[in-house]
GULOKOL-739997 format. One line per field, with one value per residue: residue number from 1; residue in three letters; y, x, z of N, C-alpha, C in turn. Coordinates in nm, 2 decimals. Example, Ala and Ser with C-alpha at 12.3 -4.5 7.8 and 13.67 -1.06 7.14 Angstrom:
BEGIN
resi	(1/2)
resn	(ALA/SER)
nv	(-0.57/-0.22)
nu	(1.32/1.28)
nw	(0.78/0.71)
cav	(-0.45/-0.11)
cau	(1.23/1.37)
caw	(0.78/0.71)
cv	(-0.33/0.00)
cu	(1.32/1.29)
cw	(0.78/0.79)
***
This chain:
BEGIN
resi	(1/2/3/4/5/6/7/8/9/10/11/12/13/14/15/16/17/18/19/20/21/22/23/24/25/26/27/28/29/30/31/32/33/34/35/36/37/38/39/40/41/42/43/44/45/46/47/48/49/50/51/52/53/54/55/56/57/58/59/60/61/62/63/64/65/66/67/68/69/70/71/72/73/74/75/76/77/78/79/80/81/82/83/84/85/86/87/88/89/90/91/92/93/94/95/96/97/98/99/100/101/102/103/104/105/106/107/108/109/110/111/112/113/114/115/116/117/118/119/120/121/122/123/124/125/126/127/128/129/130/131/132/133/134/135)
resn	(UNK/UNK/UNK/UNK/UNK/UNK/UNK/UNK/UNK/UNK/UNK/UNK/UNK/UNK/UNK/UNK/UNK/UNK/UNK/UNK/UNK/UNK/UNK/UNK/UNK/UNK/UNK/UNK/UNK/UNK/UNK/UNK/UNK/UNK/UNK/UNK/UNK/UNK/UNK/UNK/UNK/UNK/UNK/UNK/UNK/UNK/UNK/UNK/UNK/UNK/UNK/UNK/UNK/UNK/UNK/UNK/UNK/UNK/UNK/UNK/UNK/UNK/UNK/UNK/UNK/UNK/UNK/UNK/UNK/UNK/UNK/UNK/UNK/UNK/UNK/UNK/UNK/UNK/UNK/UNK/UNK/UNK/UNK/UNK/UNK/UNK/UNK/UNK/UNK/UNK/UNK/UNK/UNK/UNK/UNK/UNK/UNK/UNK/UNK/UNK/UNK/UNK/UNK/UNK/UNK/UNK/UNK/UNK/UNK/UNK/UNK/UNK/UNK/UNK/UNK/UNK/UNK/UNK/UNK/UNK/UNK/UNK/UNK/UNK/UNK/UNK/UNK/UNK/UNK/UNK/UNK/UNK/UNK/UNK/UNK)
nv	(-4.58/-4.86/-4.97/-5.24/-5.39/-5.62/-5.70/-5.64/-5.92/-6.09/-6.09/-6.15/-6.42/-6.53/-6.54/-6.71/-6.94/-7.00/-6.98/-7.23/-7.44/-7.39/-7.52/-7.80/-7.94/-7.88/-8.08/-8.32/-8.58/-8.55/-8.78/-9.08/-9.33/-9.44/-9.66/-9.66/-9.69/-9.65/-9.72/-9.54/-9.33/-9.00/-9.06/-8.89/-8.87/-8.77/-8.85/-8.74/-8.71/-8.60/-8.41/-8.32/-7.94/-7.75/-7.66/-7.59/-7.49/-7.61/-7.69/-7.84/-7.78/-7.92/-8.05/-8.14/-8.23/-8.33/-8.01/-7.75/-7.61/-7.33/-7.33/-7.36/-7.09/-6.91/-6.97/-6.96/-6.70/-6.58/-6.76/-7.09/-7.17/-7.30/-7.53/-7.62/-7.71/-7.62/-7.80/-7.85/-7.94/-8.15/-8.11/-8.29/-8.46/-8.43/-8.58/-8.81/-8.70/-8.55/-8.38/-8.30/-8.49/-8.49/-8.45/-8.20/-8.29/-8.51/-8.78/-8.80/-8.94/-8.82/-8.84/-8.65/-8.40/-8.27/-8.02/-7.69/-7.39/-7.18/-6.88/-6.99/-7.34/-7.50/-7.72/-7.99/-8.21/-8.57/-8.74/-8.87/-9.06/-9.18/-9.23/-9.46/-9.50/-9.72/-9.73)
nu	(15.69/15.89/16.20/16.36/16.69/16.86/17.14/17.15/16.99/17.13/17.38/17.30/17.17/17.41/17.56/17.40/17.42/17.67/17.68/17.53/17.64/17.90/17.80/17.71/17.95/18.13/17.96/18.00/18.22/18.57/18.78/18.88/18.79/19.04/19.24/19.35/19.57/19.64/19.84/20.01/20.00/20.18/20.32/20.21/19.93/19.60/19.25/18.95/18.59/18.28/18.02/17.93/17.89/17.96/18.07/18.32/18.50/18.81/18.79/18.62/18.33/18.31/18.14/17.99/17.70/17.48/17.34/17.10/16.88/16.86/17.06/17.28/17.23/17.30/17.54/17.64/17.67/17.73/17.95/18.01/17.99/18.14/18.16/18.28/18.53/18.74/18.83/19.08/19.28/19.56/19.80/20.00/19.87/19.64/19.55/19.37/19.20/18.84/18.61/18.38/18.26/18.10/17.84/17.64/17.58/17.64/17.82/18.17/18.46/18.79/19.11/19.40/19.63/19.74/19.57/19.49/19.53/19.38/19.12/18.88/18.90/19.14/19.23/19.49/19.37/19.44/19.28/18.96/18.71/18.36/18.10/17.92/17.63/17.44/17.14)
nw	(15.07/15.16/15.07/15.05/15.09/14.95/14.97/15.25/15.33/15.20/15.34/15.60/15.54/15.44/15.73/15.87/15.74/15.80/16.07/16.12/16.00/16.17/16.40/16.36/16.30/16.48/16.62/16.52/16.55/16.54/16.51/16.57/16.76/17.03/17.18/17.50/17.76/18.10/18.23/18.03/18.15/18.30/18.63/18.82/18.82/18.89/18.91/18.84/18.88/18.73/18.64/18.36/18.29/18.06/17.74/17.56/17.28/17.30/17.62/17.87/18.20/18.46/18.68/19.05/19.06/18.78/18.55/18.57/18.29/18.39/18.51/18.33/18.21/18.43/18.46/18.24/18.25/18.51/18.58/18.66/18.96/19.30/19.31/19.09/18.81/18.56/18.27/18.05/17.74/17.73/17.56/17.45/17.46/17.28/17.05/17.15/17.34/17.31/17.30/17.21/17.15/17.40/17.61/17.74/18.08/18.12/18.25/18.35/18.41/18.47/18.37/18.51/18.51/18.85/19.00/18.97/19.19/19.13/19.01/18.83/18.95/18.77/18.54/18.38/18.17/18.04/17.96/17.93/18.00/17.96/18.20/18.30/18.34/18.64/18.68)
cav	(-4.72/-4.88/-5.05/-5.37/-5.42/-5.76/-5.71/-5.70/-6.06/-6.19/-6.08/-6.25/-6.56/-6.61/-6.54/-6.84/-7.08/-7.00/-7.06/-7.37/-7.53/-7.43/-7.59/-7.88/-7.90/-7.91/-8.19/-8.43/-8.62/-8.53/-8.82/-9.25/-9.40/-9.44/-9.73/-9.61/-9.76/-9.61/-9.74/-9.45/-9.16/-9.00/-9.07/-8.82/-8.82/-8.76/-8.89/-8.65/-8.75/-8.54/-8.41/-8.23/-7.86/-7.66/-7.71/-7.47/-7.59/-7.67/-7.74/-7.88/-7.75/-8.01/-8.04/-8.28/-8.26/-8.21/-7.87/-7.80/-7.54/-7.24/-7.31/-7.28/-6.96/-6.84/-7.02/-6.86/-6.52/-6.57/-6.88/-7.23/-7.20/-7.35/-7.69/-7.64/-7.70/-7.61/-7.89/-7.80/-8.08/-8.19/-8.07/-8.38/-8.58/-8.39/-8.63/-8.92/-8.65/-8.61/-8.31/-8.32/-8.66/-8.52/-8.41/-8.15/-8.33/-8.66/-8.84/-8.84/-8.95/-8.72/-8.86/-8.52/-8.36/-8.16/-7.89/-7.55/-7.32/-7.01/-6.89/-7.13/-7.44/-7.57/-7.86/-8.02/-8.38/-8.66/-8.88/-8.84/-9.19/-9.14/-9.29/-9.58/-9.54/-9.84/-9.70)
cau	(15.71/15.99/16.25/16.41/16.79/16.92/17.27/17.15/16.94/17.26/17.45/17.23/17.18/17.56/17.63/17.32/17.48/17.82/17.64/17.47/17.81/18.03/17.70/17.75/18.17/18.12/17.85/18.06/18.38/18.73/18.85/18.85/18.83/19.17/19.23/19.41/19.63/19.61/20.00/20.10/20.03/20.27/20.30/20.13/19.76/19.48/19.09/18.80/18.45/18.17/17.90/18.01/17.79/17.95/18.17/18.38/18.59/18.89/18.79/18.46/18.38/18.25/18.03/17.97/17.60/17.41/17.32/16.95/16.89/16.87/17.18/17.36/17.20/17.32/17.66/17.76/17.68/17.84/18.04/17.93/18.03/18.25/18.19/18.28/18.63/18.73/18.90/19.15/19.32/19.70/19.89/20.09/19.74/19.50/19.48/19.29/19.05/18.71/18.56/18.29/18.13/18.06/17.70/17.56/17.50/17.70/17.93/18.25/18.57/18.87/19.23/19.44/19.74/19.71/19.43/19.56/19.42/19.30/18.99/18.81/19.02/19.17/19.32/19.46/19.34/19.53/19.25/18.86/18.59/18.28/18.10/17.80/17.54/17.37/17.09)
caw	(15.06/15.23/15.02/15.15/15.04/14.90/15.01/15.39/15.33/15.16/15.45/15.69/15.47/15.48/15.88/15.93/15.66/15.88/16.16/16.13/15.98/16.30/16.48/16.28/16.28/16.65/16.68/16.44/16.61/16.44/16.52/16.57/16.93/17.03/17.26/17.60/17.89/18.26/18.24/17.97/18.19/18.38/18.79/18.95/18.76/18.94/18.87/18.89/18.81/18.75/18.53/18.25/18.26/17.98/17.67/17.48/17.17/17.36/17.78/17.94/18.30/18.52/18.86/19.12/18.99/18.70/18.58/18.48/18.22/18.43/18.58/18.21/18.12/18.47/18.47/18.13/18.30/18.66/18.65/18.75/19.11/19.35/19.33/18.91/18.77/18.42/18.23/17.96/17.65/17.73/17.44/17.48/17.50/17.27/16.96/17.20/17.43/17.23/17.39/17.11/17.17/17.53/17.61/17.88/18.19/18.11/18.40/18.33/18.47/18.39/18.43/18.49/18.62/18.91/19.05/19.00/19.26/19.07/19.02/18.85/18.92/18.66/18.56/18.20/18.07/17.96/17.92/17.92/17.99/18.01/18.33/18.25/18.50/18.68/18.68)
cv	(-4.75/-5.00/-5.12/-5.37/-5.57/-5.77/-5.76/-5.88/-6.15/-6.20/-6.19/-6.40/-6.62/-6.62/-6.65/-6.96/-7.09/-7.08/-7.22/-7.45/-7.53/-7.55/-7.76/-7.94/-7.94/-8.03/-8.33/-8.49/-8.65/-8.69/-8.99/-9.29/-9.44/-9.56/-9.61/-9.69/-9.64/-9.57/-9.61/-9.33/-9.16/-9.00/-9.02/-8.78/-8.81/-8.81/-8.76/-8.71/-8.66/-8.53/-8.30/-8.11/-7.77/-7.70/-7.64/-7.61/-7.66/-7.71/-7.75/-7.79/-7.88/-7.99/-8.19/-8.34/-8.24/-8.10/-7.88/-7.67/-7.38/-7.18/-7.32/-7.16/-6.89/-6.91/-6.95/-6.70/-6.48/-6.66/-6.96/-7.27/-7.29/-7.49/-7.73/-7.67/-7.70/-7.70/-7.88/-7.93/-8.08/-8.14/-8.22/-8.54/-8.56/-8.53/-8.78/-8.82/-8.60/-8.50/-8.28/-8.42/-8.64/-8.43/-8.32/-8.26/-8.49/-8.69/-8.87/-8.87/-8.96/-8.76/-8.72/-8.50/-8.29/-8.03/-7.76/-7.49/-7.18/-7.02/-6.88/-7.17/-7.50/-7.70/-7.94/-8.21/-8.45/-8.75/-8.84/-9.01/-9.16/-9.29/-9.39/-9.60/-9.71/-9.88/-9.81)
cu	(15.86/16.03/16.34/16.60/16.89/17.00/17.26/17.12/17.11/17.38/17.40/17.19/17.30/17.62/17.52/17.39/17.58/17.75/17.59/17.60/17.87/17.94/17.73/17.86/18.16/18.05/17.98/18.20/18.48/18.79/18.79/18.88/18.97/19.19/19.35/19.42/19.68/19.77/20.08/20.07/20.14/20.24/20.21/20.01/19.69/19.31/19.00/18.68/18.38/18.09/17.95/17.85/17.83/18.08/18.18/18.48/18.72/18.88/18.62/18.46/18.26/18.19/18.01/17.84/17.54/17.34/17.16/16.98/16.90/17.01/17.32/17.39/17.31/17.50/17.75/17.78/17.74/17.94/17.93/17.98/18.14/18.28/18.22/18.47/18.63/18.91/19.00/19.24/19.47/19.74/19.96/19.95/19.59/19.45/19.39/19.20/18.99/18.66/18.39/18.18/18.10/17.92/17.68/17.52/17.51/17.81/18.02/18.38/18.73/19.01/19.33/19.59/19.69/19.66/19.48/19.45/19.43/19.15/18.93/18.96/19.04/19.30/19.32/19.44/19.43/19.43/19.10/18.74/18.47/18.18/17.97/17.72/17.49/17.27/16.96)
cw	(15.09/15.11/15.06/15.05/15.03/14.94/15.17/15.39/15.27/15.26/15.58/15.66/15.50/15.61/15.90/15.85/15.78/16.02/16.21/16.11/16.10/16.38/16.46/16.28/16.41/16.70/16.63/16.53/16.52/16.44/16.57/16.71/16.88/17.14/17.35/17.66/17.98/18.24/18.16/18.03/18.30/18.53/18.87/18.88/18.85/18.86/18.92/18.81/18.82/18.61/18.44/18.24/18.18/17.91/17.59/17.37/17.22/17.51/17.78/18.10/18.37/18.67/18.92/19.11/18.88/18.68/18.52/18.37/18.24/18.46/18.42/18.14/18.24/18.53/18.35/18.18/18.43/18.67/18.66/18.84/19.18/19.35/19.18/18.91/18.62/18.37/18.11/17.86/17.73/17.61/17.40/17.41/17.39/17.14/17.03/17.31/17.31/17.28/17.30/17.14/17.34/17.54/17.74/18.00/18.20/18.23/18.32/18.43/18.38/18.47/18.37/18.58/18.76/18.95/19.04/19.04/19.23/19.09/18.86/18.89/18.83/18.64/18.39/18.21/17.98/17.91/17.96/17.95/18.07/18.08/18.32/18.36/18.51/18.75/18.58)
***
């Protein structure tokens, strides 16, 4: 007869509580709409729009379409391709971007500094609105 050990289940109990909570921590938004003006960023911003296909605690990465569900399993495992860029907070800017209240496969348009060409491209956020189809 095989004896089961209570310490494992209490182990495993406590890494699902943990889990569910970060789950949770993550869904909720830190913080209070912030109103914004265009006028307080600095000179040389740039606009990007796209569809938001993957979201880490600090950067989104965005596409010029949405992603279906295949294309997340096989984007966390290769990349999400050339037409992706990965979006990163401003330091300067983070207590008004929101990266929380954004959803898989939402249109946004991302006011940013300048494209750095690595691989991915990347580029930091001053400012985050998301895009209201008319649809």
């Amino acid at each position: 007869m095989v004896k089961e050990n209570p310490d494992f289940k209490r182990v495993l109990l406590a890494f699902s509580l943990l889990l569910v909570l970060i789950v949770i921590l993550n869904a909720i938004p830190l913080q209070k709409s912030t109103s914004f003006d265009v006028a307080e960023l600095p000179d040389n911003y740039i606009v990007i729009e796209g569809y938001v296909v993957s979201k880490q605690f600090n950067s989104i990465w965005l596409a010029e379409e949405p992603i279906s569900f295949k294309g997340v399993i096989v984007g966390a495992i290769k990349g999400y391709g050339v037409d992706r860029i990965k979006i990163s907070k401003n330091k300067d800017y983070k207590d008004i971007i929101n990266f929380g209240q954004l959803k898989l496969n939402q249109q946004v348009r991302v006011y940013c500094d300048y494209v750095r060409e690595s691989n991915p491209p990347t580029s930091v956020a001053f400012y985050v609105v998301l895009v209201e189809n008319s649809d």
